[in-house]
N, C-alpha and C positions, 0 to 999 in steps of 0.2 A: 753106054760108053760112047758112042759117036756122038748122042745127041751133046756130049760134056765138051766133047773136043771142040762141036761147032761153035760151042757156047764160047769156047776160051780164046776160038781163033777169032770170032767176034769180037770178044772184049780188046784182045790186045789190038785189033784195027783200028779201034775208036780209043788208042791209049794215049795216040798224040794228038788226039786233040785237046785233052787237060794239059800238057806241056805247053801246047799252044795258044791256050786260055792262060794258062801263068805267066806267058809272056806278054802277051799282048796285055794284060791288066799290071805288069809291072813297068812296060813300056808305059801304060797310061800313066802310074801313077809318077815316075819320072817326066813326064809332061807336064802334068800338073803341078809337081814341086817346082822344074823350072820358069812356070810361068805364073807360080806367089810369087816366086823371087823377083823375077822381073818386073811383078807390080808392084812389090813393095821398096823396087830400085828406081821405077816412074816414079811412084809418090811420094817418094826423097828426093828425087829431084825437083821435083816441080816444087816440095815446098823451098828448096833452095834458091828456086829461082825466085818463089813469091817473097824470100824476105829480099834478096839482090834486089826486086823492082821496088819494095819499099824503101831499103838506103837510097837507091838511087832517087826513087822521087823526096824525100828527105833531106839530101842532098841539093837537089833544085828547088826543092823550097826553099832553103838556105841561102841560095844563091840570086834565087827574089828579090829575098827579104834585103841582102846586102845591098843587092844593085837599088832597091828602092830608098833606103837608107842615104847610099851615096848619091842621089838621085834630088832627095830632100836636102842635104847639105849641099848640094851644087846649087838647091835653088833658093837657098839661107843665104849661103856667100854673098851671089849674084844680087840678091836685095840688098844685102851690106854695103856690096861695091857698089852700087846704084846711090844709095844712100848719102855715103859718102863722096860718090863727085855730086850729089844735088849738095853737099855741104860743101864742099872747095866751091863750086859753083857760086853758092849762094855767099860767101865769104869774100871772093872774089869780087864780086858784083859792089858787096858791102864796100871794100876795102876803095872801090874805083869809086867810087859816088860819094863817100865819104868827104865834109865840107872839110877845105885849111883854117885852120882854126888860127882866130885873129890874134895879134898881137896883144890885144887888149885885155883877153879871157888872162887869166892867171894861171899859172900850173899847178897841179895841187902841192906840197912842198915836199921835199926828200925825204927818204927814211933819215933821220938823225940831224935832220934840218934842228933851228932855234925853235921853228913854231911847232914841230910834231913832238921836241921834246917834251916844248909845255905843253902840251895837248895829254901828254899822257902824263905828267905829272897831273894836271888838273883832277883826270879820271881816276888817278889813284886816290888823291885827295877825296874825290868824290863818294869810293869804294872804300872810306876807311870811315869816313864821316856817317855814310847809309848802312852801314856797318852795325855800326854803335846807336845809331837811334831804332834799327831794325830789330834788334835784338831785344828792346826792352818791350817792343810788341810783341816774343816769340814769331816774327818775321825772317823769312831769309831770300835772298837774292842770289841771281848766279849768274856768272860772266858768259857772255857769247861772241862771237865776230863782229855784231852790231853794236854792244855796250854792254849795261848793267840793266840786267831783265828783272823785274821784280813781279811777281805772281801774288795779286792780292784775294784770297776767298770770298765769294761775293756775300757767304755765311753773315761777313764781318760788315760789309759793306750797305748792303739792299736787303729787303723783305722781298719773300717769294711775288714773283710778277712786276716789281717795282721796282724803278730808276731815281728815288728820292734817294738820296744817303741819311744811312741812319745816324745819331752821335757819335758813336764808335770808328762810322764810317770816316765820318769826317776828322776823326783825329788821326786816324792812320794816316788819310790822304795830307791831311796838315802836315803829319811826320815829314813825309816824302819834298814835301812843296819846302819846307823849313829848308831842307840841302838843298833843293835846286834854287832857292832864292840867290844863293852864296856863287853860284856860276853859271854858264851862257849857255848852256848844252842843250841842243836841239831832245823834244822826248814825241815819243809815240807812245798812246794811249789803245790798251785794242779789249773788245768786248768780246766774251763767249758763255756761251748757255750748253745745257745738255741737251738733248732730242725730245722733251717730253710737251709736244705741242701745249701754248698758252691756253690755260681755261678761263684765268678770271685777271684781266691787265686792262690796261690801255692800250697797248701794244697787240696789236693783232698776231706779230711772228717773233719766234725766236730772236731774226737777226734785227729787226728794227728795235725789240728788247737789249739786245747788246751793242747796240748802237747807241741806245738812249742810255747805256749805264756811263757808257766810254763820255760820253759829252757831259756826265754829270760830274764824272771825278776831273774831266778838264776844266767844269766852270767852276767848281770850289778849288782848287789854284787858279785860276785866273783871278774870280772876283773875290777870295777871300784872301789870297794870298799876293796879290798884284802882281802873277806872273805875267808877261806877256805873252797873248795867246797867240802871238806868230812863231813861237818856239814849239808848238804842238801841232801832232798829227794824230785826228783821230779816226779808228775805224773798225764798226762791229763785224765778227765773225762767225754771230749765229753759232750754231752748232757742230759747222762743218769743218773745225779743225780742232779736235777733242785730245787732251792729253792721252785717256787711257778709253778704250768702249764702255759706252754707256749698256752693261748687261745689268748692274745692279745701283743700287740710292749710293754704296761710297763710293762708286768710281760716278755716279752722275755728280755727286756734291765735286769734287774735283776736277770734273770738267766746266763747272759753273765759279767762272774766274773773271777778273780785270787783269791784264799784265798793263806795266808801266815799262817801257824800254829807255834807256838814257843814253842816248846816242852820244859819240864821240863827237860826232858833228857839233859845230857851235851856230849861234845864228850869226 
């Protein structure tokens, strides 16, 4: 029996210290709770803050790109303004040095003058006449600010490489020569070829090619149809001013033309 007692009086001496093991290990775990929380309240923050730095450098990029923008159009202007006083400038200059012009030059005559009336009577005359003969070649013509452009195929005209006119050619070109015999109108004759460098000519290049076609339809009006050749201007354009690109054989046939222009001008 004593030995029981000493045993009990033992036990209960060591009984707060399981109390004080429950405390201390709920203390802890209350520690530990709040300090997830506190890290999982850092690391919301912090992401918070990483998106803040990203709008804001997003923001300043923006604010670059704008200032760079208006930057370039400050320095677009600036050439323009530059530009234009080198034109007042250079207009200016023009305008002072410009000779007086004598008595003797002629002025060209008024809209609705006697002679601009005829002038355009003539050309309509002209445009009703090349009309009618155009047509029975399946020919057609179309009016510009210079005159009456007429676009001949050189199909009709030349053999590949060649500046001869063939029969055909020469009746088209006769067609054309028939109307201008009847009036004084200044003409321009102009040559053109497609890009397909010469293989087998006389002609080493394209534009000496359409050079030599332009001088052949002006010398059958001259010496077949006794135009005079001071009413003519001629002048080859080679290849480098083509109706449509030269990607395939029907836009090259198309670009391979004679035009005949019939100036309003008289000689």
């Amino acid at each position: 029996m004593h030995d029981d007692r000493l045993y009990d009086e033992k036990e209960l001496e060591k009984s707060w210290l399981l109390s004080y093991s429950d405390l201390i290990t709920l203390l802890f775990v209350i520690v530990v709770i709040i300090a997830a929380s506190q890290t999982t309240n850092i690391q919301s923050q912090r992401e918070e803050a990483k998106k803040e730095t990203a709008k804001q450098q997003a923001t300043l990029q923006q604010v670059h790109e704008s200032l760079d923008l208006l930057n370039l159009q400050k320095l677009e202007l600036q050439r323009e303004v530059h530009e234009l006083e080198a034109q007042k400038k250079s207009l200016t200059g023009s305008e002072s040095e410009k000779p007086a012009v004598p008595d003797a030059i002629k002025p060209p005559p008024p809209v609705g003058s006697a002679e601009n009336d005829a002038a355009m009577r003539d050309m309509e005359t002209v445009r009703t006449q090349l009309s009618s003969a155009l047509a029975e070649l399946n020919l057609d013509f179309e009016e510009t600010e210079e005159g009456l452009r007429i676009r001949l195929p050189v199909s009709i005209l030349f053999s590949s490489g060649s500046a001869d006119l063939k029969k055909q050619g020469q009746q088209v070109v006769g067609t054309v020569a028939g109307v201008l015999q009847k009036f004084g109108n200044r003409v321009r004759i102009e040559g053109y070829t497609d890009d397909v460098p010469i293989a087998r000519s006389p002609y080493k290049t394209n534009w000496e090619l359409s050079t030599g076609r332009a001088i052949a339809v002006m010398r059958e009006m001259v010496d077949a149809y006794t135009l005079p050749s001071s009413r003519f201007t001629v002048a080859g354009m080679g290849e480098y001013k083509p109706l449509v690109d030269n990607s395939n054989e029907e836009n090259r046939t198309r670009n391979r033309r004679v035009e005949i222009i019939i100036l309003a001008e008289k000689e």
